[in-house]
C-alpha positions as CSV (number, residue, x, y, z in Angstrom):
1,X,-2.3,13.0,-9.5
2,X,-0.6,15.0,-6.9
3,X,-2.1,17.0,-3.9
4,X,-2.1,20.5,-4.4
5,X,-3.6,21.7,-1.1
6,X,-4.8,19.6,1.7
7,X,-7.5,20.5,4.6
8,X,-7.7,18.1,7.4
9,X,-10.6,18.2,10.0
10,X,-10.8,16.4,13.3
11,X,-8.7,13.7,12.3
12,X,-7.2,12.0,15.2
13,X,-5.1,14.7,17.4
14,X,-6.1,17.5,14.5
15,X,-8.6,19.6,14.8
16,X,-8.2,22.0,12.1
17,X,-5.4,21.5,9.3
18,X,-4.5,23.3,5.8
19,X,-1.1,23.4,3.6
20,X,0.0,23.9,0.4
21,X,1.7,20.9,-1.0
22,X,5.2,20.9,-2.5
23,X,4.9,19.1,-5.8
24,X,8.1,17.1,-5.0
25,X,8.9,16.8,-1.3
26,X,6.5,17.4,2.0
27,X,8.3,17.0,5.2
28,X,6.0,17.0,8.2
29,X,8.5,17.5,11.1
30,X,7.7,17.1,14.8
31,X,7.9,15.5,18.2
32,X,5.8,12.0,18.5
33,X,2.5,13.1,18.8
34,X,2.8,16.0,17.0
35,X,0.3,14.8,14.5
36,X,2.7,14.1,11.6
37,X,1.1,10.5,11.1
38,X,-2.4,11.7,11.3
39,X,-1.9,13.9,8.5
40,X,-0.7,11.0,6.3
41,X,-3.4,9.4,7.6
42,X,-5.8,11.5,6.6
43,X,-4.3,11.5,3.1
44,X,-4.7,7.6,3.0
45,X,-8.4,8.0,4.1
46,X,-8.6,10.4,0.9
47,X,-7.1,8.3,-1.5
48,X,-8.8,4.5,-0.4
49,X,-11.7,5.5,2.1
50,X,-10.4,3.5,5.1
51,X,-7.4,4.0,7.3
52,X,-4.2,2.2,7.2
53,X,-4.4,1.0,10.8
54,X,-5.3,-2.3,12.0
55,X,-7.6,-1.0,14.7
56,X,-9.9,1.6,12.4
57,X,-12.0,3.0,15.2
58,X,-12.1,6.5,16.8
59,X,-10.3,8.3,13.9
60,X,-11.9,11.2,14.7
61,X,-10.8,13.7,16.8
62,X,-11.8,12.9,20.9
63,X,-15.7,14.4,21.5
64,X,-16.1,15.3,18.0
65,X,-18.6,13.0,15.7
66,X,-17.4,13.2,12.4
67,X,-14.5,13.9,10.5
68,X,-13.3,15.8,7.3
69,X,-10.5,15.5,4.5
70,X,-10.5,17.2,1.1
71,X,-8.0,18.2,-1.2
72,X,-7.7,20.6,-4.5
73,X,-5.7,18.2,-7.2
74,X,-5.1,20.1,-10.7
75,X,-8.1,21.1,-11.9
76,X,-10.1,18.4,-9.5
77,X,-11.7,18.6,-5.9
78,X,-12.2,15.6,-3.6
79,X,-13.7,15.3,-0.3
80,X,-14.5,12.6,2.1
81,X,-17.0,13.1,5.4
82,X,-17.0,10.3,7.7
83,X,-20.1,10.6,10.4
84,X,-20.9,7.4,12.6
85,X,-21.2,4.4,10.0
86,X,-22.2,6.9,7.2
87,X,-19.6,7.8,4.8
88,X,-19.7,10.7,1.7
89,X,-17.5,10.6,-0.8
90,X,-17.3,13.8,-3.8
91,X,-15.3,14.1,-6.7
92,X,-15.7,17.9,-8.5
93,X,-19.2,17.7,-6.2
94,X,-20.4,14.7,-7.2
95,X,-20.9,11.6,-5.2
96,X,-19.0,8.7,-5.8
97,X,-20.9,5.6,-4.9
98,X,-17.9,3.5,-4.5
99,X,-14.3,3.9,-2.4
100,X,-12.5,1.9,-4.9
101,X,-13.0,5.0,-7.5
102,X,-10.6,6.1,-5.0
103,X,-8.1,4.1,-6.0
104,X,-8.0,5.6,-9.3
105,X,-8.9,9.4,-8.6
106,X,-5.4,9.2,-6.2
107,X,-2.9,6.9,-6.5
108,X,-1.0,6.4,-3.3
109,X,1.7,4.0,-1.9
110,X,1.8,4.1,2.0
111,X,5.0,2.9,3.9
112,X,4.2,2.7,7.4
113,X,4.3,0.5,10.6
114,X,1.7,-2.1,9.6
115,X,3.6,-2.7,6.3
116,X,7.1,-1.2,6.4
117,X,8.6,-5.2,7.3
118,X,6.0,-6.8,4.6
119,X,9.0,-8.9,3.7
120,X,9.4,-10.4,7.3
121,X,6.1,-10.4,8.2
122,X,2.8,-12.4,6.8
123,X,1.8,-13.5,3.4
124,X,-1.1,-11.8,3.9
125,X,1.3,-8.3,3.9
126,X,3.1,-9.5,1.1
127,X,-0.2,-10.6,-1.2
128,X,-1.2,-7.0,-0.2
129,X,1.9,-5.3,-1.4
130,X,2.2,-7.3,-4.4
131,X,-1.4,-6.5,-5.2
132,X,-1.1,-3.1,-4.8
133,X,1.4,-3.2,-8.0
134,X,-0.6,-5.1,-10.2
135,X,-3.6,-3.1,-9.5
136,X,-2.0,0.1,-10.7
137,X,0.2,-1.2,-13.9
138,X,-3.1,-3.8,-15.2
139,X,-6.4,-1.8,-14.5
140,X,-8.3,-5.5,-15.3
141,X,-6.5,-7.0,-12.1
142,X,-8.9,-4.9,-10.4
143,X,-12.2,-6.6,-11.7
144,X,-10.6,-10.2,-11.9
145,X,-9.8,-9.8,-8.3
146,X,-12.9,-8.3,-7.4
147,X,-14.6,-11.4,-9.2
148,X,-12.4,-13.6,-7.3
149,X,-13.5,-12.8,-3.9
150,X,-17.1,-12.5,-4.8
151,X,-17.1,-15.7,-5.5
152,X,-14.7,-17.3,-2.4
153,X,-17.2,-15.6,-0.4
154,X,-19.8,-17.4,-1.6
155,X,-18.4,-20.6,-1.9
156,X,-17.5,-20.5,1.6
157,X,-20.9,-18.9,2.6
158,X,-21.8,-22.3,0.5
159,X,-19.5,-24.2,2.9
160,X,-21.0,-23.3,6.4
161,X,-24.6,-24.0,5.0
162,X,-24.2,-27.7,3.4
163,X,-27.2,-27.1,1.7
164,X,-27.8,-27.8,-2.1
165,X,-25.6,-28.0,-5.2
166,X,-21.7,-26.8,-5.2
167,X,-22.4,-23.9,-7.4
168,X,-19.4,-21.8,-6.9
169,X,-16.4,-23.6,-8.1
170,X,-16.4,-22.6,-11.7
171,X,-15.9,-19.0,-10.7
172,X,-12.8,-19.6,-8.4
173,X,-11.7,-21.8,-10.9
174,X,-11.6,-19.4,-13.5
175,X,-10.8,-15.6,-12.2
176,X,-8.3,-17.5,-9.5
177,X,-6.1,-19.5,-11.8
178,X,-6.2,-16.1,-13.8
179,X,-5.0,-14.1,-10.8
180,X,-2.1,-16.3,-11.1
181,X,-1.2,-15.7,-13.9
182,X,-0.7,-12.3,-13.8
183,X,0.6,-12.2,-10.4
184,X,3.7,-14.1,-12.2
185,X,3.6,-12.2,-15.3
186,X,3.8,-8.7,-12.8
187,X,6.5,-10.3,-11.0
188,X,9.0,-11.6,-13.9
189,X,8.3,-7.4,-14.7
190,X,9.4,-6.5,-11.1
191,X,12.4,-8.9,-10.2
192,X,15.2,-7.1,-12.4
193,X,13.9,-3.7,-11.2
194,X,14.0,-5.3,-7.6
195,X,17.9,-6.9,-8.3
196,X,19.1,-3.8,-10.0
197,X,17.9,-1.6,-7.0
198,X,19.1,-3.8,-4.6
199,X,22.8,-3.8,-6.2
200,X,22.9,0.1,-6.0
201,X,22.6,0.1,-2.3
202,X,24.4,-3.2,-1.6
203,X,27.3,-2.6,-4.3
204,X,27.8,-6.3,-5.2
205,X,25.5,-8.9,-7.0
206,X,23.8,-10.7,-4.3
207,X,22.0,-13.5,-5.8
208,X,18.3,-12.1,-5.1
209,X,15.4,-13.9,-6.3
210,X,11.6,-13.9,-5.7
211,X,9.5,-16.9,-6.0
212,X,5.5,-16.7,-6.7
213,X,3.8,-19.6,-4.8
214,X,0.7,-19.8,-5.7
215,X,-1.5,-20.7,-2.9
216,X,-2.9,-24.4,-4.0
217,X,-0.4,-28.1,-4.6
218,X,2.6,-27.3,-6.6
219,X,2.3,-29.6,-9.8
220,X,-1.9,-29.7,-9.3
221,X,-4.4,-27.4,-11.0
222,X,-6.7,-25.2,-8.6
223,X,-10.0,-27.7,-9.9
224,X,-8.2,-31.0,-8.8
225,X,-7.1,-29.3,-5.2
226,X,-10.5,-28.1,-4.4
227,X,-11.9,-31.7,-5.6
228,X,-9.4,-32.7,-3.1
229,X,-9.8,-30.5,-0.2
230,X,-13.8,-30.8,-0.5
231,X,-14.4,-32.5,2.4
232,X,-11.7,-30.3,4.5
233,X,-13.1,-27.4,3.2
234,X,-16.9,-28.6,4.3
235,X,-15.5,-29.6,7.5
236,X,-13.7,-26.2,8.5
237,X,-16.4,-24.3,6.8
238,X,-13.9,-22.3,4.3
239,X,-11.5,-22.7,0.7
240,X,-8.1,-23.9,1.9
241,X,-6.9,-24.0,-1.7
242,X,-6.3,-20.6,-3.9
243,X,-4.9,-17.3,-4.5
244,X,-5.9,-15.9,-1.4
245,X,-3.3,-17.9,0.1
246,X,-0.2,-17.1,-1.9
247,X,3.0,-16.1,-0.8
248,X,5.5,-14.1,-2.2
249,X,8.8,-15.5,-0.6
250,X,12.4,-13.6,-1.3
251,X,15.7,-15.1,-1.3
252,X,19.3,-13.8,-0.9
253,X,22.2,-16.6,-2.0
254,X,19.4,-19.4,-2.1
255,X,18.3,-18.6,1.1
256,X,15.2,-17.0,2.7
257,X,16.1,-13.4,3.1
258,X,14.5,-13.4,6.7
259,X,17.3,-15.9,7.6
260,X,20.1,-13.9,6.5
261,X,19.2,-10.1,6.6
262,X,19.5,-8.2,9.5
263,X,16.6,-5.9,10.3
264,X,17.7,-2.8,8.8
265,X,18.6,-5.0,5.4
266,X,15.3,-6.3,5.4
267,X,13.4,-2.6,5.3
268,X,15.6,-1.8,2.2
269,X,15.1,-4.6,0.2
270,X,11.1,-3.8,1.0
271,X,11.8,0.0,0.2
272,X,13.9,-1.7,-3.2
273,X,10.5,-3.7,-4.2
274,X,8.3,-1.1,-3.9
275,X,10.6,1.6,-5.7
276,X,10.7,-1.1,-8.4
277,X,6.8,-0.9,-8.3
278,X,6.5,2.7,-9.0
279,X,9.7,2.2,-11.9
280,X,7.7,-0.1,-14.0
281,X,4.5,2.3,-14.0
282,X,7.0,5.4,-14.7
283,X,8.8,3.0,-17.6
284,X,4.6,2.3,-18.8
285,X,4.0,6.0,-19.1
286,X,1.3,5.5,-16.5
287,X,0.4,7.6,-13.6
288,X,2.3,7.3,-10.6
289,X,1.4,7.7,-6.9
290,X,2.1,10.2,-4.2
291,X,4.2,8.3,-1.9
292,X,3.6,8.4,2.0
293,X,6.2,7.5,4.5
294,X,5.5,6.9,8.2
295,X,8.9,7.3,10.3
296,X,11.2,8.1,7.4
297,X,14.3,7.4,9.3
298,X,13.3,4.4,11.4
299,X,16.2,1.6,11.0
300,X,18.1,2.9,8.0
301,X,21.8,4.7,8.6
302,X,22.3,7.4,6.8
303,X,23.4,5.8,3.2
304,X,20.8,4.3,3.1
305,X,18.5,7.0,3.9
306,X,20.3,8.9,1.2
307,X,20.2,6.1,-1.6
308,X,16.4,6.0,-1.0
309,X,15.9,9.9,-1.5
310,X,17.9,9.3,-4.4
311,X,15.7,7.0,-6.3
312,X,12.7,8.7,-4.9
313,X,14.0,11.7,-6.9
314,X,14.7,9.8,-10.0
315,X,11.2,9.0,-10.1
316,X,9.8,12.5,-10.1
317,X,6.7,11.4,-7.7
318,X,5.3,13.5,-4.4
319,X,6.5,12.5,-1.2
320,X,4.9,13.2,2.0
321,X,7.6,11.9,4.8
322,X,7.4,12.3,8.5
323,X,10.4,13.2,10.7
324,X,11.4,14.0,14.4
325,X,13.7,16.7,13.5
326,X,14.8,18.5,10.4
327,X,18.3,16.7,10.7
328,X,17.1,13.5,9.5
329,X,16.2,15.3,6.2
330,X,18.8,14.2,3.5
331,X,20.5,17.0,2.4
332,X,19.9,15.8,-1.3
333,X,16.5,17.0,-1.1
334,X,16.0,19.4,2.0
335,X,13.9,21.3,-0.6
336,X,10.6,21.3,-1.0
337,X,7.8,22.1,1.8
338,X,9.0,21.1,5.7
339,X,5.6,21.8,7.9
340,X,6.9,21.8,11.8
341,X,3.9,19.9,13.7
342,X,2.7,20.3,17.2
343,X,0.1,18.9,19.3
344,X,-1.7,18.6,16.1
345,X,-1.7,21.9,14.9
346,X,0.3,23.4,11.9
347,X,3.1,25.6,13.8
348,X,5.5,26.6,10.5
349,X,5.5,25.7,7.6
350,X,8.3,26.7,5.0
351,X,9.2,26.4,1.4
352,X,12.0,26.3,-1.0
């Protein structure tokens, strides 16, 4: 569901935002500082209810004590007020008792510092990224998932005490053994889409492959490996065995793509997976998210800054982007809304 309009209220360096969103392309341009990441920021706040940094604190704007983002979608309103620990969330003026009806209300995938290098960087950013996927193209991932962590929580709660029966294993059992399952079944969906992106930029079959591992002893069901690791896990006080510590690993030629890619090849074949996410919910008929990038030029020359507009555009989705200067702006879609930034404040904003 795309943004129509957007206001943005003491949100970091902004104290007072509004714009009219393109349908297609938003290019926030400006100096750094200039608030162009606080505004996408603002827009992730809307769309999960947290922010997308690793340090969440002092969002709001210096000696102000709360903070505001809403946003007219077609024929909807949604508003999120964050005040101290208490957060309010309202959808067409009702409350929403839940951030993960978020999820749902606005669809967004974020690219940005924390996550832009998800393939070089933990498993955790790659569970995360792979998660996001299967969230939006199998709604029940959601609640499996959900279940899932409910229930590691409490069998490690379980853990620490080392009081009473094991009560908790059933559950993992069950819902993580299940998350499996459709982690591979979303992945053997992905894979071509990832290969066939990857050869458009690349221009020659490279051999790429991505491998699934599960998180618990290779040949071993998830029962007999937490039968094994019981009296590890009572020891350290938590589950070492299950989907919560998968890793999605890519290859190029047979080897780990981290050992062969150079920086810049690594962000593309990131940017290629998570094109390939949105293609299979486009191919699905199902709807698709407004895409916000964080430093849209950062390490990519300019083919390949011009093969990712290009396959943005085939996708037909919103794009929010943040540039330095106008010039970085493919001229394959210099169209749309380009909104010069300053110090936080909305200094022109133009359309075409």
């Amino acid at each position: 569901m795309p943004l129509e309009a957007l206001h943005i209220q003491s949100v970091r360096c902004i104290k007072t935002l509004d714009l009219k969103a393109d349908q297609r392309w938003n290019w926030l341009i400006g100096a750094n500082g200039a608030g162009k990441s606080s505004v996408l920021e603002a827009i992730h706040i809307l769309g999960t209810g947290q922010t997308w940094r690793r340090n969440p604190r002092h969002v709001q704007r210096e000696d102000d004590n709360e903070y505001l983002v809403s946003a007219h979608l077609p024929d909807h309103f949604l508003a999120l007020r964050r005040r101290g620990e208490t957060r309010e969330i309202r959808y067409d003026g009702e409350s929403l008792a839940s951030a993960w009806m978020l999820l749902d209300i606005l669809p967004l995938q974020s690219l940005h510092d924390d996550n832009s290098h998800f393939v070089a960087g933990t498993a955790e950013d790659r569970r995360r990224v792979l998660d996001w996927g299967i969230y939006y193209a199998d709604h029940y991932y959601g609640t499996v998932f959900r279940q899932y962590r409910r229930a590691l929580q409490q069998r490690n709660a379980w853990l620490k005490s080392g009081y009473g029966q094991q009560p908790w294993d059933d559950g993992v059992i069950a819902t993580g053994e299940e998350i499996q399952q459709r982690r591979q079944a979303h992945l053997a969906t992905v894979q071509p889409e990832v290969a066939t992106l990857w050869e458009r930029w690349s221009g020659s079959l490279s051999g790429l492959s991505l491998h699934l591992h599960s998180g618990w002893k290779e040949g071993l069901a998830l029962g007999d490996c937490l039968l094994r690791d019981q009296e590890q896990d009572r020891e350290m006080g938590y589950t070492h065995s299950g989907p919560h510590r998968a890793n999605l690993a890519f290859r190029v030629r047979g080897k780990a793509a981290l050992d062969i890619l150079s920086r810049g090849q690594l962000r593309v074949l990131g940017l290629a997976y998570r094109l390939a996410q949105v293609k299979i919910l486009k191919q699905a008929g199902l709807p698709l998210p407004t895409i916000l990038i964080d430093d849209f030029a950062a390490e990519l020359d300019a083919s390949a800054r011009d093969w990712w507009v290009k396959e943005l555009d085939l996708l037909g989705v919103q794009v929010f982007a943040a540039v330095t200067a106008a010039g970085q702006i493919p001229a394959a879609v210099s169209r749309g809304g380009h909104f010069c930034l300053a110090a936080g404040q909305l200094e022109k904003e133009t359309a075409s």
